[in-house]
C-alpha positions in Angstrom: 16.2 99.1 67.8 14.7 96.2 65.7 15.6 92.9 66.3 16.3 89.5 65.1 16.8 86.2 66.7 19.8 84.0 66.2 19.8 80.5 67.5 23.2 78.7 66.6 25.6 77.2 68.8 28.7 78.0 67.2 30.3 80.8 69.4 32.1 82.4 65.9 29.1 82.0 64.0 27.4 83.9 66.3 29.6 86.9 66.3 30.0 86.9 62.7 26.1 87.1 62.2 25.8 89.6 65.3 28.4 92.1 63.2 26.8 91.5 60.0 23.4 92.0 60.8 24.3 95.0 62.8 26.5 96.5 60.2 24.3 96.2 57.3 20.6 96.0 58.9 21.4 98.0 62.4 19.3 95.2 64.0 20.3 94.3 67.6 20.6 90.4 67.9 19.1 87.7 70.8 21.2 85.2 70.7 20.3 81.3 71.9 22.3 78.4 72.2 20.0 75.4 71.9 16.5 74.8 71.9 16.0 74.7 75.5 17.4 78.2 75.7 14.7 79.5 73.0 12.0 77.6 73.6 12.4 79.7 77.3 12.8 83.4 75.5 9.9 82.8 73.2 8.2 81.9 76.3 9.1 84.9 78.9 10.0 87.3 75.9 7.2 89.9 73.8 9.5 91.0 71.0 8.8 91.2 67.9 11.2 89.8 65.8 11.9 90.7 62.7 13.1 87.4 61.4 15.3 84.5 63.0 18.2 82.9 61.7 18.2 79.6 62.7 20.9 76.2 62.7 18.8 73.3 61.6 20.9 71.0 64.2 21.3 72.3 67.6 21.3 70.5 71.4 18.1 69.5 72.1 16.8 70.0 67.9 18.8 67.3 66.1 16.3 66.8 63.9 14.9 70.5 63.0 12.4 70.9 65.6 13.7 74.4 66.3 12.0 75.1 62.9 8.9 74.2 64.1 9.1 76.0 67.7 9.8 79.2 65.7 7.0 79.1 63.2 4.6 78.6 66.4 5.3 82.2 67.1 5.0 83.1 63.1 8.5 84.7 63.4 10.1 85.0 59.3 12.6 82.3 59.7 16.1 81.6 57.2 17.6 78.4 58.2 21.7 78.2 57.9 22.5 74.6 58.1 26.0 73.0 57.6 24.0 69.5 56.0 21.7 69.2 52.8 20.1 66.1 51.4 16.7 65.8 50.0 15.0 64.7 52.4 16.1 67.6 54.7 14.9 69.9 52.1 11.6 68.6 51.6 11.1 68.9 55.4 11.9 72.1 56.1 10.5 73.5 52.7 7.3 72.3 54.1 7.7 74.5 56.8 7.4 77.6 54.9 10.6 79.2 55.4 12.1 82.6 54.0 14.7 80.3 52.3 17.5 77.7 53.7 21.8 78.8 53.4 24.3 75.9 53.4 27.2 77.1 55.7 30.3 77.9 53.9 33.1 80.8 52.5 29.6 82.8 50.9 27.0 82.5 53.8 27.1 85.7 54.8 27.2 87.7 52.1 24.3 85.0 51.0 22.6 85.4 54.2 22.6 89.4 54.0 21.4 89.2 50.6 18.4 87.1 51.6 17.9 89.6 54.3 18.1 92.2 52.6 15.2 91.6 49.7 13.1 89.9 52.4 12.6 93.4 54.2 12.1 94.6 50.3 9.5 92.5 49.2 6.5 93.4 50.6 6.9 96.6 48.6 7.3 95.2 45.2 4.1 93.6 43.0 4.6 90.4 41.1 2.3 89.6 38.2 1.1 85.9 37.6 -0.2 85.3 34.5 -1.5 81.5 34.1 -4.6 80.1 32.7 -4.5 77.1 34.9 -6.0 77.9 38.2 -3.8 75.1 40.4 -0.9 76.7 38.5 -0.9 80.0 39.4 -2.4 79.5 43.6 1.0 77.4 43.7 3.2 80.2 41.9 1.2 82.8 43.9 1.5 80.3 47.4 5.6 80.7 47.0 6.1 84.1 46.1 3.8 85.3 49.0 5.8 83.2 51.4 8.5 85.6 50.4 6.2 88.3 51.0 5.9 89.7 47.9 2.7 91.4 46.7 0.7 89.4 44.2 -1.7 90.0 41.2 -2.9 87.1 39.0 -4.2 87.1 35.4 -5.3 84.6 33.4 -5.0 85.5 30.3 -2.7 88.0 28.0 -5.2 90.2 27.8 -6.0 90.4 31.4 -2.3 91.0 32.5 -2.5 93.7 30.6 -5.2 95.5 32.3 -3.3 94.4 35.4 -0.5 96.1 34.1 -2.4 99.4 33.4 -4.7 99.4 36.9 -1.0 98.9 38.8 2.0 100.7 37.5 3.8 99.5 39.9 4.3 95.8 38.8 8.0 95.0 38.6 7.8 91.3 37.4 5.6 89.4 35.1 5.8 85.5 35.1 3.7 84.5 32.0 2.9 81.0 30.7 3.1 80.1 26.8 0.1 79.0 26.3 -3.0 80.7 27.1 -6.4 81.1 25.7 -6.9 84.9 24.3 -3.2 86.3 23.7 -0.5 83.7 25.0 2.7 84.1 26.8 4.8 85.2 23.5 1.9 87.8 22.2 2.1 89.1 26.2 5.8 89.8 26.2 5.8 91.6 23.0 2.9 94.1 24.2 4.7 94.3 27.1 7.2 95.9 25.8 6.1 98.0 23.2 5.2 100.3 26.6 7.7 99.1 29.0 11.7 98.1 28.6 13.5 95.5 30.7 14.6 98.0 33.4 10.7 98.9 34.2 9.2 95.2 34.2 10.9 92.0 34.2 9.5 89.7 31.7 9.9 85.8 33.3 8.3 83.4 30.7 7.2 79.6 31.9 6.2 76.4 29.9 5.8 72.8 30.8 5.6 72.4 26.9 9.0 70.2 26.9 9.8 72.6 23.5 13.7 73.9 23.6 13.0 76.4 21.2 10.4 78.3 23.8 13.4 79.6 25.8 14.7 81.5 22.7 11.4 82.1 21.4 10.5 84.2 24.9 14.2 85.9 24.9 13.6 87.4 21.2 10.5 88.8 22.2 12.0 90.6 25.4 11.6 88.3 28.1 14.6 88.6 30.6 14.5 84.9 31.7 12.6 81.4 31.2 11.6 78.7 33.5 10.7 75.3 32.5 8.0 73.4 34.5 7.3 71.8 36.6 10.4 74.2 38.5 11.7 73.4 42.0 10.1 76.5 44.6 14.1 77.4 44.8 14.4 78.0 41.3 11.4 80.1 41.2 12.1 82.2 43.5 15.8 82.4 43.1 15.0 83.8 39.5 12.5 85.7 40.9 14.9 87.6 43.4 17.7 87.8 40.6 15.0 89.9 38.0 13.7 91.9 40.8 17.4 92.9 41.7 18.5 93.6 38.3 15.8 96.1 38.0 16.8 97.8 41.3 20.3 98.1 40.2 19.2 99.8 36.8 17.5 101.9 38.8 19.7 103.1 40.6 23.0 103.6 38.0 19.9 106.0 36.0 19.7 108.3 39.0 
């Protein structure tokens, strides 16, 4: 059986994330109490874990370092912490993390979801299209983090030989403004071939024009993201187009 690793120190926590990981993943859990106790198991222990769920403040870790213990054994790690300032986030964003959960009534069902299209991603192929070299390693640097499969373009017209070489591709995030065919020409040839349940359309501008939103909607993107974008926004939209289209997927079979 396949397992994750769960360091919290919250006796009902721990239950609740043994029974849903078991439930909806059938993984078996380790469980550890502080930092001591994992720094130990990591230590002594050869299992390969799929992931670890992780409270940012434990004994012996008041300040995160459990993050960083983790990541020395390149274990996938999803922090569940019940505090959030910036600061915090900067840190542990810098850490390369699946994502972080704020504890509360909707961590679970948060927490499963995150699980849940983390052990999906490595089978879906995102498209980045960006002319701006800087622009699209950064793009391509988050969504791989998340373990999705990545193609670049930089140009219209070379997304759309991407497009043709890999059927496959399941989200395109396109700039505006491009040399050879920009973002809007893009969308539109898009989807004279393909319709929003085959590839999500995500345009992207740093132009500071309101109307570009619209403008990328009417032409059959599914979403728009102004930048520069926080990595959470990106990939939060990211994870929301890629689940639409499963979901349309599925209510067609």
């Amino acid at each position: 059986m396949e397992k994750i690793l769960i360091v919290e120190d919250s006796n009902m926590f721990i239950n609740l994330l043994k029974s849903r990981a078991s439930r909806d993943f059938g993984f078996a859990s380790d469980i550890c109490r502080s930092y001591q106790d994992a720094e130990t198991l990591l230590t002594d222990n050869v299992t390969q874990y799929k992931m670890a769920i992780l409270d940012l403040t434990l004994p012996g870790s008041p300040d995160g370092e459990i993050v960083d213990l983790v990541n020395s054994y390149n274990i996938p790690i999803i922090v569940v912490t019940g505090r959030m300032t910036e600061q915090i986030r900067e840190k542990i964003l810098e850490k390369q993390i699946i994502d972080y959960i704020i504890k509360g009534p909707h961590t679970l069902d948060l927490l499963a979801f995150t699980m849940r299209r983390f052990l999906r991603n490595n089978r879906v192929q995102i498209l980045v299209v960006e002319d701006s070299n800087l622009a699209r390693k950064r793009t391509r640097h988050f969504l791989e983090i998340q373990r999705y499969i990545v193609l670049e373009a930089n140009n219209g017209k070379e997304a759309l030989k991407q497009i043709m070489d890999h059927p496959d591709i399941r989200v395109v995030l396109t700039d505006y403004n491009m040399p050879e065919m920009d973002g809007f020409e893009l969308t539109a040839a898009i989807r004279k071939s393909y319709p929003m349940n085959k590839i999500s359309i995500i345009g992207m501008s740093a132009a500071g024009d309101p109307l570009l939103s619209s403008q990328f909607l009417k032409r059959g993107a599914n979403d728009f993201i102004n930048k520069p974008y926080f990595e959470e926004e990106l990939i939060w939209r990211v994870n929301q187009n890629v689940e639409m289209i499963f979901l349309m997927e599925e209510s067609m079979k």
